[in-house]
C-alpha angles and dihedrals in degrees: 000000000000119000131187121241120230098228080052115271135107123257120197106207100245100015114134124224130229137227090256096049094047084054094053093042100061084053099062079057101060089252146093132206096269089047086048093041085050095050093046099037107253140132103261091220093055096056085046090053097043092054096051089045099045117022116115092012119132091209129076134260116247110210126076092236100038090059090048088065098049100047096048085049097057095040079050090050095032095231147084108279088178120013112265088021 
């Protein structure tokens, strides 16, 4: 099933995003990782390096923080950035 977001693109239910695309994604925003990682206190290192880990994976981080990313991320983007989160 395809939905329309509200800020324009396509979403597929249970696509996964890739690192490219989150990127983009936070532009059309106005934000970048760091901005995102500030606002949601992270380290903005950490949110580049999960993303870069995990994005696109169908397994699941390990770590408690990693996960957290990751799941803010997705609810943020509105979509799965690694498949159960």
């Amino acid at each position: 099933m395809r939905t329309i977001h509200p800020i324009g693109y396509i979403v597929s239910q249970g696509e996964q995003v890739e690192k490219h695309q989150i990127r983009a994604r936070l532009m059309e925003r106005g934000s970048s990782y760091r901005q995102w990682a500030i606002a949601h206190n992270y380290q903005p290192r950490t949110v580049t390096q999960a993303v870069n880990r995990w994005a696109g994976k169908s397994e699941l981080p390990r770590g408690r923080m990693t996960y957290s990313i990751l799941r803010d991320l997705s609810r943020e983007l509105g979509q799965e950035i690694t498949r159960g989160v």
